[in-house]
N, C-alpha and C positions, 0 to 999 in steps of 0.2 A: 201461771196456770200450769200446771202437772197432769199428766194424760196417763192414766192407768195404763197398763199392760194389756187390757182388754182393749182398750180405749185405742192404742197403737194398731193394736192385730188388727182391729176392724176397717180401722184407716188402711192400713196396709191391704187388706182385701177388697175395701173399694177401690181403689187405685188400681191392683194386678186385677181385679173384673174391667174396670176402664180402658187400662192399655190390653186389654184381650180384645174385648170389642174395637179398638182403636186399629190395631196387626190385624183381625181381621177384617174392618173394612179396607186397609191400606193394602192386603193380600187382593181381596177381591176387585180394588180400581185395578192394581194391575197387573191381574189377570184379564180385568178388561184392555185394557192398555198394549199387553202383549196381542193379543186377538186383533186389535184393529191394527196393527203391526203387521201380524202377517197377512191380515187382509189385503194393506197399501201395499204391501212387499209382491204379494200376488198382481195387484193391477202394475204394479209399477214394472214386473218383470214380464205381462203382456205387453206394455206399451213398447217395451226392448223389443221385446222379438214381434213387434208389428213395424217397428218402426226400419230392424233389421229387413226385413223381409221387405219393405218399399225399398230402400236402398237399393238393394240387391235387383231390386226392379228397375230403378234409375240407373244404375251401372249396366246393364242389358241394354235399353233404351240410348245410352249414350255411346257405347261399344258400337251398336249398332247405325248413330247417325254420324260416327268417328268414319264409319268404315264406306258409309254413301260418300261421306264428302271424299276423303282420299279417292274413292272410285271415281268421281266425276272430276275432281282434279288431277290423275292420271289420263282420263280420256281427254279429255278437253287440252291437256301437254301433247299428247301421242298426236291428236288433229294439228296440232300446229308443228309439232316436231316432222310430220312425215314428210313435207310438204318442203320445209326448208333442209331438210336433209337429201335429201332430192335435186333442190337447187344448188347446194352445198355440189353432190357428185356432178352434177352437169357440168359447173364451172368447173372442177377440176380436171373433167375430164375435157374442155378448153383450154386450160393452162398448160395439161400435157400437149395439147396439139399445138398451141402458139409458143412453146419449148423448143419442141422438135422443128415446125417454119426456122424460129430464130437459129438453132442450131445448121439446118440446113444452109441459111442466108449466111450465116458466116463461115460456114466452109466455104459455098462461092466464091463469100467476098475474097477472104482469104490466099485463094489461087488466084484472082485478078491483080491482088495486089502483089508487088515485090515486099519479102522480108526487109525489115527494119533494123 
């Protein structure tokens, strides 16, 4: 079967009406398509800067329970450190005194005894 020249054109113009309707429904999905795009893009980039912004809350909060504990672990050192530092100078200040007896005593002894 042989298809006139007419017969072709019109074939041919159904087809270019089809794919015109075709481009633009496939324009118009997306363009829908784009749209909810940047809709998600929009919540998506709230949920960033909500989520940033708790963060930056939890880093405050934690900054700040860093800095309790150090402080009560510096006090809680300093109560036990003063106490044994303390007893630390006492003795010392016994050592120098039972230094100075010994030295004494053995000067004594010393002149009791004859050199050797």
């Amino acid at each position: 079967m042989n298809l006139s020249e007419e017969d072709k054109t019109w074939i041919a113009g159904q087809l270019r009406a089809e794919m015109r309707a075709e481009i633009g429904t496939l324009r118009a999905e997306i363009g829908t398509l784009r749209a909810e795009m940047r809709t998600e893009f929009g919540a998506v980039r709230s949920e960033i800067g909500t989520l940033h912004s708790e963060i930056g809350t939890l880093r405050a909060e934690l900054r700040a329970e860093i800095e309790r504990v150090e402080t009560s672990l510096l006090t809680e050192f300093h109560k036990w450190a003063s106490p044994v530092e303390l007893r630390i100078k006492s003795h010392a200040t016994a050592m120098r005194a039972l230094d100075l007896e010994l030295e004494d005593v053995k000067e004594r002894l010393s002149k009791l005894e004859p050199p050797q």
